[in-house]
C-alpha positions, 0 to 999 in steps of 0.5 A: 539983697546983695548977689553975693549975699543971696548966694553964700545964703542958700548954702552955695559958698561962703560970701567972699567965695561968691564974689570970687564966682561973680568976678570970674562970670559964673553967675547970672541973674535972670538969664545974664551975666553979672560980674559987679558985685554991688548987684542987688536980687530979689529973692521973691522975684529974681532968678540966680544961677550958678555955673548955669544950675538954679540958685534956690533963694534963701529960706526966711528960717535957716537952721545952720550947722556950726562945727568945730573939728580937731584937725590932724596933722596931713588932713587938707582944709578944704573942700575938695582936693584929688588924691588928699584927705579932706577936712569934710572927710572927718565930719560925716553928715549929709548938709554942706559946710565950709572951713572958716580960714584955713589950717596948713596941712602940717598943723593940728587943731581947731577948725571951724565948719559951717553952711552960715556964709554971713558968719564965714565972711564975719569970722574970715575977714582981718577987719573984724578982729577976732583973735586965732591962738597957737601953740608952737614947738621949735626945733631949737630955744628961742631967745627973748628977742625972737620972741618980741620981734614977733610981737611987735611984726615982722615983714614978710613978702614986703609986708608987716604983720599985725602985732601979735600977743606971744607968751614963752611957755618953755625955752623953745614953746610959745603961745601966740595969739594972731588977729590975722591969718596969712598964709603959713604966717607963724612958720615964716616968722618963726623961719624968720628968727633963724628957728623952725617949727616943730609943732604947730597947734591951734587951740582956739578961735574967737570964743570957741576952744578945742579943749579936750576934743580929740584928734580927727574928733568933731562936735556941734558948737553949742547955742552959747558959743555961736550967740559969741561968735555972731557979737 
């Protein structure tokens, strides 16, 4: 088994967090540290260490948690923040879990949770094409124009974003499904048409949808929605 895998599998992190932790040190295997990421362990035999604490290999069964939460506007999607409310603050259950991606703190909606590093890693990473949709409100009408640049790509940062499917729902609200999530993305093509963001709501990631979750609400995703994530 990968280091990074054996990792984010005992619930330390998510998979890419761990190759983060290996490049930067923080990891040793019986006793020295390993900084390549192609290392392989042996759980049965191997000992793993994180920040000098012992790993606890990975279970032959795991009972992982997925939760989707309805994000409010201020809360912060992350772990750990000073003097901020967290997303793990909505969500009071004793076992360790992980935003997959992140939700800018001015937006609202869906976010998804869970302590399955595999699947974090899957559901995070652009190459794996699953789509993120958005519902958007701007502080002036949007011509028909700005609405296809955005579809088509647009540089941000020196880079082109992915095509994107965008739908007009008013004359200044859209819908807008991403593959990919770079940071504060739709803000800044939207800034980019010489408009603003009002509202920005996620509604759904791959197969899962907020619905009629309410806000700060959170709920366990059932046995149908995580077999749709894991195809």
């Amino acid at each position: 088994m990968r280091l990074q895998k054996f990792i984010a599998h005992a619930g330390i992190c998510s998979r890419r967090k761990a190759e983060n932790f290996i490049l930067e040190g923080r990891v040793k295997v019986n006793g020295q540290i390993v900084t390549a990421l192609g290392t392989k362990v042996d759980p049965e035999k191997d000992q793993v260490f994180f920040d000098n604490k012992r790993v606890s290999p990975p279970k032959a069964s795991v009972a992982y948690i997925y939760i989707a939460v309805n994000k409010p506007c201020g809360v912060i999607t992350s772990c750990s923040q000073k003097n901020a409310r967290i997303i793990l603050d909505l969500v009071p259950i004793k076992k360790r879990v992980y935003p997959i991606g992140r939700l800018d703190k001015d937006s609202v909606g869906l976010v998804l949770l869970t302590d399955d590093g595999e699947l974090h890693n899957r559901l995070s990473h652009p190459s794996h094409n699953h789509e993120k949709e958005y519902l958007v409100k701007t502080l002036y009408p949007l011509p028909d124009k700005a609405l296809k640049v955005m579809a088509e790509g647009m540089v941000i940062e020196g880079v082109k974003t992915r095509k994107a499917k965008v739908e007009r729902i008013s004359e200044n609200q859209f819908s807008i499904i991403l593959k990919q999530g770079r940071n504060r993305q739709i803000r800044k093509m939207v800034g980019q048409t010489s408009n603003k963001v009002d509202t920005l709501k996620r509604v759904r990631m791959a197969n899962i949808n907020l619905g009629d979750l309410k806000e700060g609400g959170w709920r366990y995703l059932t046995a149908r929605e995580i077999k749709g994530l894991s195809q």
